[in-house]
C-alpha positions as CSV (number, residue, x, y, z in Angstrom):
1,X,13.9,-29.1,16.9
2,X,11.4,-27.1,18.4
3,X,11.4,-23.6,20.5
4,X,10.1,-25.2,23.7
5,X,12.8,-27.8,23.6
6,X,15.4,-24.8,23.9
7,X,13.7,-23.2,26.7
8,X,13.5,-27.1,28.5
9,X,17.2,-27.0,27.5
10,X,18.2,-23.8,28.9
11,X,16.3,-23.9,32.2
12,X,17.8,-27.6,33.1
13,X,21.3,-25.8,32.2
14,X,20.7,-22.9,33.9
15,X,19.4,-24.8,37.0
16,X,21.6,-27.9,36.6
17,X,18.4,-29.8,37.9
18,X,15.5,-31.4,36.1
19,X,13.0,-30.9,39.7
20,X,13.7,-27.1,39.5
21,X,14.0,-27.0,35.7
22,X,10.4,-28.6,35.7
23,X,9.4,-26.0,38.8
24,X,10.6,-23.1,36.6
25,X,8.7,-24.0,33.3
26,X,5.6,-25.3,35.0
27,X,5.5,-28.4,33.8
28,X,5.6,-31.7,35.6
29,X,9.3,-33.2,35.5
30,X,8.6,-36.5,33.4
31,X,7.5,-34.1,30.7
32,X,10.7,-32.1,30.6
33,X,12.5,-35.0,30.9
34,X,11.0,-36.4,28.2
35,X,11.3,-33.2,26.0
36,X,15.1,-33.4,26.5
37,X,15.4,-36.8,25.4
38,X,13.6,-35.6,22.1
39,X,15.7,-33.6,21.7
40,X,19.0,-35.3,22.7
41,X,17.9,-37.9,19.6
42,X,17.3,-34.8,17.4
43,X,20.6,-33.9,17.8
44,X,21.6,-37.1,17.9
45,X,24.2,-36.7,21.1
46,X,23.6,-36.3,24.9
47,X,23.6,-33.2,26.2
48,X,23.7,-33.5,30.2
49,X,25.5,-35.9,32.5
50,X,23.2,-37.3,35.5
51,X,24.7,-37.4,38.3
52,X,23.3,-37.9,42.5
53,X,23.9,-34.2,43.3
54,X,23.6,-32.4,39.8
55,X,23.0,-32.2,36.6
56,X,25.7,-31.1,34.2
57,X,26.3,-30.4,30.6
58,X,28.4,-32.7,28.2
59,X,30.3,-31.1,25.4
60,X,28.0,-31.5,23.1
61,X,25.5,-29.5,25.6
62,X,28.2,-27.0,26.0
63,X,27.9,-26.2,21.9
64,X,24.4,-26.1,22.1
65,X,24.2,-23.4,25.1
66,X,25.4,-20.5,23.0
67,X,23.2,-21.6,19.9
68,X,20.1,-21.9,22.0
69,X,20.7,-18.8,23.9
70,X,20.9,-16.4,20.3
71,X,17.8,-18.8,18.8
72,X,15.9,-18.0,21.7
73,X,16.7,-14.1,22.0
74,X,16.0,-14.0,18.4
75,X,12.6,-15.4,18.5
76,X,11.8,-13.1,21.8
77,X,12.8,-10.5,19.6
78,X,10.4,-11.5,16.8
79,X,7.6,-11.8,19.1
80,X,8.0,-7.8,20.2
81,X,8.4,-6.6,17.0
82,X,5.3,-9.0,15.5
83,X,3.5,-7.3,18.6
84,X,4.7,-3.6,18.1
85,X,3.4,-4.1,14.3
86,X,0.3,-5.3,15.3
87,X,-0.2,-2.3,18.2
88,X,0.6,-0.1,15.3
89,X,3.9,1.0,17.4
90,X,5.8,0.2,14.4
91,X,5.5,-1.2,10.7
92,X,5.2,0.3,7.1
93,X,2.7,1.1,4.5
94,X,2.6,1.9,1.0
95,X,0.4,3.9,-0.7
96,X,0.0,4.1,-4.2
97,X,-1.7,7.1,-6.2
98,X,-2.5,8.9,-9.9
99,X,-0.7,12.4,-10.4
100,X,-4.2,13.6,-11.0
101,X,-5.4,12.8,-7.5
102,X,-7.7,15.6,-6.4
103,X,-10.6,14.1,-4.9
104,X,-8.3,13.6,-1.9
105,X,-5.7,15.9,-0.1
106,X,-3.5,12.9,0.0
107,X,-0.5,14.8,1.5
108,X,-2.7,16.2,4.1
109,X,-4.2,13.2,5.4
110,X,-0.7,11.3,5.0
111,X,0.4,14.1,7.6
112,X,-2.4,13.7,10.0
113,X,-2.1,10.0,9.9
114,X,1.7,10.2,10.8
115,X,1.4,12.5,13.5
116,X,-1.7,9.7,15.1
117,X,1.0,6.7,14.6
118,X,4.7,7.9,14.3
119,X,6.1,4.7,14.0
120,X,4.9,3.7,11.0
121,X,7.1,4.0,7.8
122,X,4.8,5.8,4.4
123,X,6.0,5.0,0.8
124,X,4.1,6.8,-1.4
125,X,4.3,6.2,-5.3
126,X,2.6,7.8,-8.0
127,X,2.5,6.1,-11.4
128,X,-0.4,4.7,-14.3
129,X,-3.2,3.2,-13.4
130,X,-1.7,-0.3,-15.0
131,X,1.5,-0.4,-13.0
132,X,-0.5,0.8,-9.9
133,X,-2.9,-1.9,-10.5
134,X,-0.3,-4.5,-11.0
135,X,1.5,-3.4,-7.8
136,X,-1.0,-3.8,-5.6
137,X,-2.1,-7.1,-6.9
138,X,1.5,-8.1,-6.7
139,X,1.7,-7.1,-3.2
140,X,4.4,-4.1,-3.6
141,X,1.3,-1.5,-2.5
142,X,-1.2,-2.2,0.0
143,X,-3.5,0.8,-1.1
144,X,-4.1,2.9,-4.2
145,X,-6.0,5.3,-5.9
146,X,-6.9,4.8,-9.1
147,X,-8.7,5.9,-12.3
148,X,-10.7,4.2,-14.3
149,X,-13.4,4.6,-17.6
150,X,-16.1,2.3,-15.9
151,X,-15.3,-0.8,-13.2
152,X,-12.2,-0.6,-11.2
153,X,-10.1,-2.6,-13.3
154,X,-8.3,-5.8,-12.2
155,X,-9.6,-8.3,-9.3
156,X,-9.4,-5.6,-6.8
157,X,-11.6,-5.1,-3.5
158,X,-12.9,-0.9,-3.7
159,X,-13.1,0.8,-0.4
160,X,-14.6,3.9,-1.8
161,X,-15.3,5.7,-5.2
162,X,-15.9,9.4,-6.5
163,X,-16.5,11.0,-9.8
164,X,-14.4,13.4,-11.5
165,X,-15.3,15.8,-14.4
166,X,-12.7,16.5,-17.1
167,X,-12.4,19.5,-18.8
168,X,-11.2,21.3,-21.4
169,X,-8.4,23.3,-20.9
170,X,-7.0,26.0,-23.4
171,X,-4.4,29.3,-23.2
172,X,-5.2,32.8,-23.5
173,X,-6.2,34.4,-26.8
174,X,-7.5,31.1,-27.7
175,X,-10.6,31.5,-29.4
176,X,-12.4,29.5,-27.0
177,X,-10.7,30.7,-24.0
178,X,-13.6,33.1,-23.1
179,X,-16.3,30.0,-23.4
180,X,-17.7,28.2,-20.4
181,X,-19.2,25.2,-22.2
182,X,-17.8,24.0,-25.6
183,X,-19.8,21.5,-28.0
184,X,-17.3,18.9,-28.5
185,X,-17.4,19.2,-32.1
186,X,-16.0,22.1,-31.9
187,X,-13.0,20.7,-31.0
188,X,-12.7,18.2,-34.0
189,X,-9.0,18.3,-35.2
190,X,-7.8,21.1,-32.5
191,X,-4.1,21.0,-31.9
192,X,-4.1,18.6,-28.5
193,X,-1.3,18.1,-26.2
194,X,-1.8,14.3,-24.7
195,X,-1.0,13.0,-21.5
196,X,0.6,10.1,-22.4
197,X,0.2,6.4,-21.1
198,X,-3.0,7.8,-18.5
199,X,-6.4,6.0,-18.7
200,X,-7.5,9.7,-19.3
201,X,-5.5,9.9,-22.3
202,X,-7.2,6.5,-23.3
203,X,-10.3,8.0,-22.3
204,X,-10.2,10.9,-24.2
205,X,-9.6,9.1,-27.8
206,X,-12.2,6.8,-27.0
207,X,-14.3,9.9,-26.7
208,X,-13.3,11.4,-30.1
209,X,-13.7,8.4,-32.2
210,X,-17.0,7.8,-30.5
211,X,-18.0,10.8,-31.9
212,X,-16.6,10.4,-35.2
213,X,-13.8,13.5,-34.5
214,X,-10.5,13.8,-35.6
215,X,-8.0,13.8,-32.1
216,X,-4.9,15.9,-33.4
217,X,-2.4,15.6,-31.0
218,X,0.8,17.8,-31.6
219,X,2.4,17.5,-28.9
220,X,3.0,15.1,-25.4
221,X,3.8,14.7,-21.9
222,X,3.9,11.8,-19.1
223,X,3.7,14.6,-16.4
224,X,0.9,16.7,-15.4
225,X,3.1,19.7,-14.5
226,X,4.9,19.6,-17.8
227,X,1.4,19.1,-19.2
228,X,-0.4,22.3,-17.9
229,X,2.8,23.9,-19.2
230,X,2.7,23.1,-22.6
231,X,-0.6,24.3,-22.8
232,X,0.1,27.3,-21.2
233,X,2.9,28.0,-24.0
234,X,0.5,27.8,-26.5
235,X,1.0,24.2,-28.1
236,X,-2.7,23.0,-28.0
237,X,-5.7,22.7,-26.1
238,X,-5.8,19.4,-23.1
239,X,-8.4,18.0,-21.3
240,X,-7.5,17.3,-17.4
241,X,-9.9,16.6,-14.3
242,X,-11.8,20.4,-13.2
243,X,-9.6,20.7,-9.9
244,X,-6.0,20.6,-11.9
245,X,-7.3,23.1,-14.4
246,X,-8.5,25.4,-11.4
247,X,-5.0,25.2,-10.2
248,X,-3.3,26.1,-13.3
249,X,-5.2,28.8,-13.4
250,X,-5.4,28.6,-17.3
251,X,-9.2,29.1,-19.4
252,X,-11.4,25.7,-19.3
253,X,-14.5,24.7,-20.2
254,X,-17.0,22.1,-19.5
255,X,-17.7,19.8,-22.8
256,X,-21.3,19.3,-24.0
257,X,-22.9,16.4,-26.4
258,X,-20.2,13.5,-24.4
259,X,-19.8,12.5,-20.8
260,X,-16.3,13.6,-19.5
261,X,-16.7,12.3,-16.0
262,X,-14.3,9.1,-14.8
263,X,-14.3,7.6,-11.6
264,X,-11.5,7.5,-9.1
265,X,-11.2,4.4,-7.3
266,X,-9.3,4.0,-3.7
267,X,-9.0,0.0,-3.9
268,X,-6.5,-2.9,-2.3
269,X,-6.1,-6.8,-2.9
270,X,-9.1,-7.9,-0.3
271,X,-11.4,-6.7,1.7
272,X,-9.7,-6.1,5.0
273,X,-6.2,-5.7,4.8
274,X,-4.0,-8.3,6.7
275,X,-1.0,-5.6,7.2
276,X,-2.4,-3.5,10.6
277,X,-0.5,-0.3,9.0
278,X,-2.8,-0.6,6.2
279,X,-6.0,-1.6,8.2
280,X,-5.2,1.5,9.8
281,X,-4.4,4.2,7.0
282,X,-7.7,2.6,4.9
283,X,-9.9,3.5,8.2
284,X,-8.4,7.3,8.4
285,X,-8.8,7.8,4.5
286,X,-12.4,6.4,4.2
287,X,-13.2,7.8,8.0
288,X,-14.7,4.6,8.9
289,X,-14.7,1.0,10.0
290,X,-13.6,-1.6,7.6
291,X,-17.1,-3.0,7.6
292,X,-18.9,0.5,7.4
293,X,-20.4,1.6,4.0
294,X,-18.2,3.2,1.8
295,X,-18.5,7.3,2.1
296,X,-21.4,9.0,-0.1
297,X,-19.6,10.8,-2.9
């Protein structure tokens, strides 16, 4: 059974005439004729009488009406809301993102983007870099950003990359909380509070082994808030991305004699992004066209 049989359907019933049926759906009258047939065997009962004067419908074309009348509303109303999504009237997109995120004022540009389409629906979710990862690939995010000790990790399409420095960050009276740059032996077996499960905590111990330095964590937490706070309270020295250590407003340092810079990734499943919503949000947060260059960093 096909749509177009429906609307042949309705319009004889409606007109209770094939010659204005035909007329109405601008097509010639053997055609429609034939369409009903089709779909008479479909069915597998007849659905209109012929008679000299008029065309009527049986019972069987009396079930039908109802049925064809929702199937058809229904599909009208698929074809406005597939429109409405496409004009960016409507639809949804989800965002994923790292709760170290400071390259980008995420909130900020979620907010301007809003206001330009205020029918679209934003999920945001923060989590680690794996579940991120899988969730995009999985199709449960359209967009995230990422971090990441070298290549963007997984078979994901990058629409723009930065670097971000770590640093170390310590608590007052500690005795390096006057220092600007540390050697990063001088760090070897410090009390450390970890950020557990994060690519930077990964990134970190790969660091201190490298260097043949003992990592002495004391302490843990899966939030950066909670995090900054532990320091704060004196439980160990951290090392977190420049920007969140500005904010917390506690003593850093830069760390000499290793590189402490990873790179934040904004990244999706393809290319171009099949959901509009998406297209969309990826051309305000890289302020360009999908087939531009990605921004200088």
């Amino acid at each position: 059974m096909e749509l177009r049989q429906l609307e042949h359907f309705l319009a004889v019933a409606g007109e209770g005439s094939f010659t204005v049926a035909a007329q109405r759906t601008h097509i010639v009258q053997s055609a429609l004729s034939s369409s009903i047939r089709k779909l008479e065997n479909e069915l597998g009962a007849q659905l209109f009488e012929r008679t000299t004067r008029r065309v009527i419908l049986t019972e069987a074309g009396r079930a039908l009406l109802p049925i064809a009348h929702r199937l058809v509303a229904d599909i009208d109303v698929a074809r406005g809301a597939v429109s409405e999504v496409a004009g960016l009237t409507r639809g949804a997109v989800s965002v994923g993102t790292i709760q170290t995120l400071t390259v980008v004022d995420l909130p900020r540009e979620l907010g301007v983007f809003r206001s330009r389409y205020p029918g679209i629906r934003i999920h945001v979710r923060d989590g680690r870099v794996a579940d991120l990862t899988a969730a995009v690939t999985g199709g449960e995010l359209d967009l995230a950003y990422l971090a990441a000790d070298g290549p963007l990790p997984g078979d994901l399409a990058c629409f723009a990359q930065w670097s971000q420095l770590l640093v170390l960050v310590t608590y007052p009276g500690h005795r390096l909380a006057n220092r600007r740059r540390v050697p990063f032996a001088q760090i070897d077996d410090e009390p450390f509070v970890d950020y557990t499960g994060s690519v930077m905590q990964e990134m970190v111990r790969r660091r201190f082994a490298a260097a043949g330095l003992r990592h002495n964590p004391v302490c843990a937490a899966t939030h950066v808030p909670l995090l900054v706070d532990l320091v704060a309270a004196g439980l160990g020295v951290t090392i977190v991305p420049q920007s969140v250590a500005q904010r917390a407003g506690l003593p850093f340092a830069e760390i000499d004699d290793a590189d402490f810079e990873r790179v934040i990734y904004l990244a999706g499943r393809q290319p171009e992004p099949v959901n509009p919503a998406a297209r969309a949000l990826l051309e305000h947060l890289t302020g360009r066209g999908l087939h531009g260059p990605p921004p200088a960093q």
